[in-house]
C-alpha positions in Angstrom: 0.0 0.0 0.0 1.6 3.4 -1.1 0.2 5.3 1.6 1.8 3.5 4.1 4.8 3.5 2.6 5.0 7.5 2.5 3.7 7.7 6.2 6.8 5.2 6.4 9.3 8.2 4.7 7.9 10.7 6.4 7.9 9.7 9.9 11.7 9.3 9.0 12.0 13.0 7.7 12.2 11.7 3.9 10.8 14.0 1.4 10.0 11.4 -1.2 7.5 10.5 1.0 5.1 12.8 -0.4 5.4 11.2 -3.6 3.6 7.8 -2.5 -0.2 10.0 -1.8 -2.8 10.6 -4.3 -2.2 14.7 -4.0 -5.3 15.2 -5.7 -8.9 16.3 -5.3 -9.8 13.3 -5.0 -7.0 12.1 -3.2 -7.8 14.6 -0.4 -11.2 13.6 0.3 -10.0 9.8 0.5 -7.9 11.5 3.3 -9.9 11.7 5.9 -10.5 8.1 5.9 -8.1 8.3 8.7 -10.3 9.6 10.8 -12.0 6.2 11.1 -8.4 4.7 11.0 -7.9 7.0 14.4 -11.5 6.7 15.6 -10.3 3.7 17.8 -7.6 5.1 20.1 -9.8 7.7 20.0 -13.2 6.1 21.7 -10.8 4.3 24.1 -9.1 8.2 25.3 -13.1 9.4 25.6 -14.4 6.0 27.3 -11.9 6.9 30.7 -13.0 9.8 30.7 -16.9 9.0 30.5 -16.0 6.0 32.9 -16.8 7.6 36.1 -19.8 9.4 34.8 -23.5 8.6 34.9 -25.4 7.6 31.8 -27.3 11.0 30.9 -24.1 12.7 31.4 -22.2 10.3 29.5 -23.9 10.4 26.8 -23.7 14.6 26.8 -20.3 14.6 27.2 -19.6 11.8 24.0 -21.9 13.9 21.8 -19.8 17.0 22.5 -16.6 14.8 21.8 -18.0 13.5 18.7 -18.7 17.0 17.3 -15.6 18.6 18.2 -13.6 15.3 16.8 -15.5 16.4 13.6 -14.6 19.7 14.1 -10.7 18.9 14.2 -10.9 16.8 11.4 -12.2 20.2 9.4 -11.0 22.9 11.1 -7.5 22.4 10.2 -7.7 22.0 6.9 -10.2 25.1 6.3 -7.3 27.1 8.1 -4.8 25.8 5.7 -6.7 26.9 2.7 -6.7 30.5 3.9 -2.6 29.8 4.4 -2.0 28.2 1.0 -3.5 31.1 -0.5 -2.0 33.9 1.4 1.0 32.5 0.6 0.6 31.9 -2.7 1.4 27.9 -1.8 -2.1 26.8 -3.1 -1.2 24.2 -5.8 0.8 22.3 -2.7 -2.6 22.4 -0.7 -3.5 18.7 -1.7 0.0 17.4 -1.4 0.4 18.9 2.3 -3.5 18.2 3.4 -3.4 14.4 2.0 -0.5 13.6 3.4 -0.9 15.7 6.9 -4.3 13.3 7.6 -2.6 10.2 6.7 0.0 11.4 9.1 -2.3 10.8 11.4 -2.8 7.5 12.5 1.0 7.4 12.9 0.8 10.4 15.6 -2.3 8.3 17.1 -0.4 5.5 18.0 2.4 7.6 19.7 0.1 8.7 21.9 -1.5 5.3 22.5 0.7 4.7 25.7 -0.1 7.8 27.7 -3.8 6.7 26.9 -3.5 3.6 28.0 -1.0 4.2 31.2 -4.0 7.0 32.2 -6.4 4.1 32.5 -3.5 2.6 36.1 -4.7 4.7 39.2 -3.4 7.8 39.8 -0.4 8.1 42.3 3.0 8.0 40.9 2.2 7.9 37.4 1.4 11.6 36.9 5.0 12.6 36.7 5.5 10.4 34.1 2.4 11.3 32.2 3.5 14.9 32.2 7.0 14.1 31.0 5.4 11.9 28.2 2.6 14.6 27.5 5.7 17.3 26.6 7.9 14.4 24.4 4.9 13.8 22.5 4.1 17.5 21.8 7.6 18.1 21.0 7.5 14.6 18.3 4.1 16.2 17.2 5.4 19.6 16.7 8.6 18.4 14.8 6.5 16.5 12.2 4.1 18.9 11.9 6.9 21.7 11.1 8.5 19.1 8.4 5.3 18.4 7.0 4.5 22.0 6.4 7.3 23.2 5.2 8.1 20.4 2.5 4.2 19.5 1.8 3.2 22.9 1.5 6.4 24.5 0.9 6.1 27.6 3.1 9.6 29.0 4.7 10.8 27.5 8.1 9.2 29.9 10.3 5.7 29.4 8.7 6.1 25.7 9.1 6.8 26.6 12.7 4.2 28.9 12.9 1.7 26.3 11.3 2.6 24.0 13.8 2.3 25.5 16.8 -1.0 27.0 15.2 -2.3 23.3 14.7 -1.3 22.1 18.4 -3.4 25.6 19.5 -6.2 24.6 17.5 -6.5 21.5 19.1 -6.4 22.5 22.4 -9.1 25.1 21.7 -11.6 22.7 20.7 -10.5 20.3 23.1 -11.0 23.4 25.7 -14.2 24.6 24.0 -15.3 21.3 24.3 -14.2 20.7 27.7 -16.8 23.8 28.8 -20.1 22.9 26.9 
């Protein structure tokens, strides 16, 4: 399968990675099949959490998660589009965007551990989940800075700047979603 083959390049900082996605309208729409592909690890982070609440609230609290999951699968790449085209980087939209949500799954997986090691009782572990919380952000930010600025092509202090504004996106939605 070529797309796991360029997931495979890219997580090893390989530019020809791009090469292995369908970069094209098409392409991007078949993208955010990895939503589903991430939809597991993702009931299992939302399930503790609902664990210790009762059914009517429950339920409230995985309908807000389900629509700001759907929210984060869109928001994103609405942002980029604004990007692409104020920097004049729109014909690498698809490239960046198709490969970014196959991307993905892969960043999923690296944070399967501190989903799973948040499920042991709390005590001695929150140290350690705080230490992992700030490697993974750091992992996430890198690949989200190489991913920008070779998938899109923008200069290294946009791919930063994307970065860091995809990690604050996140957490705004997770926040937003957090109050309703």
């Amino acid at each position: 399968m070529l797309t796991l083959q360029g997931v495979r390049r890219l997580s090893r900082f390989d530019q020809v990675g791009f090469l292995f996605f369908d970069a094209s309208r098409r392409g991007f729409w078949n993208s955010f099949a990895a939503a589903l592909v991430c939809l597991p690890i993702w009931v299992l982070a939302e399930y503790q959490q609902t664990s210790a609440l009762e059914h009517a609230a429950a339920l409230r609290f995985l309908a807000i998660q389900i629509i700001a999951y759907v929210v984060s699968w869109l928001a994103y790449p609405l942002l980029v589009l604004q990007i692409a085209d104020w920097f004049g980087v729109w014909p690498n939209y698809y490239r960046y965007m198709v490969a970014y949500n196959w991307f993905q799954p892969l960043l999923q997986l690296l944070w399967l551990p501190l989903v799973l090691l948040e499920f042991l009782p709390p005590g001695d572990v929150a140290p350690v989940l705080g230490l992992i919380w700030i490697v993974l952000q750091l992992i996430q930010g890198a690949y989200g800075w190489f991913l920008a600025r070779y998938g899109l092509g923008v200069s290294n202090s946009t791919a930063l700047a994307m970065a860091v504004l995809d990690m604050a996106l996140a957490l705004m939605i997770d926040q937003i979603a957090a109050k309703l």
